[in-house]
Every structure is written in structure tokens, then in C-alpha cells.
C-alpha positions in Angstrom: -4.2 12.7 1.4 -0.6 14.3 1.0 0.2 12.6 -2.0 -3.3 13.6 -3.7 -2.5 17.7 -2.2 0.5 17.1 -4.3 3.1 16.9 -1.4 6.3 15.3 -3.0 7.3 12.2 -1.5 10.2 13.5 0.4 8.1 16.2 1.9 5.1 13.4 3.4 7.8 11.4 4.9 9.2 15.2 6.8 5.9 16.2 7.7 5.0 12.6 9.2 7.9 13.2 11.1 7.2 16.5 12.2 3.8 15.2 13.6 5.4 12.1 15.8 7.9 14.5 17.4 5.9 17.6 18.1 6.7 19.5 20.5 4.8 21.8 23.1 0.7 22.9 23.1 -1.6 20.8 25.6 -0.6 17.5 24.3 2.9 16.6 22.8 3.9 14.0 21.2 -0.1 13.3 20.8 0.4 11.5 17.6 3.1 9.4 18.5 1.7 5.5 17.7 3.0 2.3 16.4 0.4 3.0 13.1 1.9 6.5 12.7 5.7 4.8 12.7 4.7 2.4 10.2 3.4 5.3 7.9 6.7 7.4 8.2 8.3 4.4 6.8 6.3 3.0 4.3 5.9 6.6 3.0 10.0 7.3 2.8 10.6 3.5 1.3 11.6 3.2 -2.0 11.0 0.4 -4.3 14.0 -2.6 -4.2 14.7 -5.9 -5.3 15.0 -7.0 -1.8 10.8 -6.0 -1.4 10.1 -7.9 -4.7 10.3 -4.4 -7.3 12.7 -2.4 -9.6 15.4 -0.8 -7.8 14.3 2.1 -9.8 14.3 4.5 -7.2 10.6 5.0 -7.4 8.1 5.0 -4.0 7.2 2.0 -2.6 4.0 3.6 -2.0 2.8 4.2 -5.7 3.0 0.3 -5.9 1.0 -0.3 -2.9 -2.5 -1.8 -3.1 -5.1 0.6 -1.1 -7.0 -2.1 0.3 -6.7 -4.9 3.6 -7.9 -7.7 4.1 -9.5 -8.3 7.4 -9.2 -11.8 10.1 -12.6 -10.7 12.0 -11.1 -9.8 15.3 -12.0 -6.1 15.0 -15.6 -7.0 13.7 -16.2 -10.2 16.5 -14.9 -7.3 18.9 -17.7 -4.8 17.7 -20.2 -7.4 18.2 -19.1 -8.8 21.8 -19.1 -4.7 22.9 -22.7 -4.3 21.5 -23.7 -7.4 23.2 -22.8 -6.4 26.1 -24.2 -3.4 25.9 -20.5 -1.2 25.6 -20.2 1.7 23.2 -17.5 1.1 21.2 -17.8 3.9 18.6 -14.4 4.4 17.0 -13.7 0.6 17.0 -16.8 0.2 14.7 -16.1 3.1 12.5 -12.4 1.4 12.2 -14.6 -1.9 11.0 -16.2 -0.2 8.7 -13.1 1.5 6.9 -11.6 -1.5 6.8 -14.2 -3.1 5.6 -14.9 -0.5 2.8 -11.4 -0.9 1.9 -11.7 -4.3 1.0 -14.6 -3.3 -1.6 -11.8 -1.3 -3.7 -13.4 -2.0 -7.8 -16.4 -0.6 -6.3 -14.8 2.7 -4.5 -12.8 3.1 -7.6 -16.1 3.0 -9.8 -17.8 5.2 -7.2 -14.9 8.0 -7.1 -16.1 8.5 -10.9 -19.3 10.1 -10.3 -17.4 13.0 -8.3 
């Protein structure tokens, strides 16, 4: 979302930052997590030779595929909640993104129309 604002590189990786450490309000350091610490860093990498690329300098980012694969743990998870009756809604939607991010031709053909 930053990069397609048009938030240069160096700037995402401050502003991640910014949002793992904040400070004060209700609720700081609400979006500290393990996924949010992974972003920070994958957003400030740059391309190497030791990760298989040019040591050009460029984002490591740019080169990285927007989609996942999936093991089924998240999905037999869903299932095994409805089953037993247990609202799980944000694990679901979680399936589902991931699961739409495996269908990337067809996202890519989709963002066309808009």
C-alpha cells in the first residue's frame, strides 16, 4: 500500500518502525507482532548475492512474488472451529486472503478492469 502511495523505500521501512514502537494513546506498542517485524525487514532489505540477486542496491521487495502458498493448517483450522460450532471470523478472512493470493494471473487480469 505504501509503495503504491508512492512512499520511497527508505520512508516504508521508517514508518513501519514508527508503528512497532509507538508510543502513548490507549494502547501502545499495539502493533508490535512477529508479522509486523518481518515486514520492517523485508521492506529495508536490499537485493544481494548472498539472497540469490544483483548486489545492485535495488529493494528486495520489487523482486518479491505477491503470492503464498498455503499447507492447510489455517483452512483445516477454519473447518474444525465451524464444526464445533466456534466463530472464528478473522481466521477465515486470513484463509481467504491467502487463498486469493495464491490465484495471482487472475487478480492481475482482474486489476485491469479498474
Amino acid at each position: 500500500i505504501l509503495q503504491g502511495w508512492g512512499v520511497p523505500r527508505e520512508e516504508q521501512g521508517r514508518l513501519l518502525e514508527e508503528w512497532k514502537t509507538k508510543q502513548g494513546g490507549e494502547h501502545p506498542h499495539l502493533l508490535g507482532s512477529y508479522m509486523l517485524d518481518i515486514t520492517v525487514e523485508v521492506v529495508k532489505a536490499a537485493d544481494s548475492t548472498g539472497a540469490g540477486g544483483a548486489d545492485d542496491g535495488s529493494a528486495l521487495i520489487t523482486k518479491t512474488m505477491d503470492m503464498i502458498g498455503s499447507k492447510g493448517t489455517g483452512l483445516w483450522s477454519v473447518q474444525e472451529a465451524m464444526g464445533a460450532g466456534v466463530p472464528a471470523p478473522s481466521l477465515a478472512e486470513a484463509v481467504l486472503a491467502r487463498q486469493m493470493s495464491m490465484c495471482r494471473p487472475e487478480r492481475l487480469g482482474e486489476a485491469k478492469g479498474f
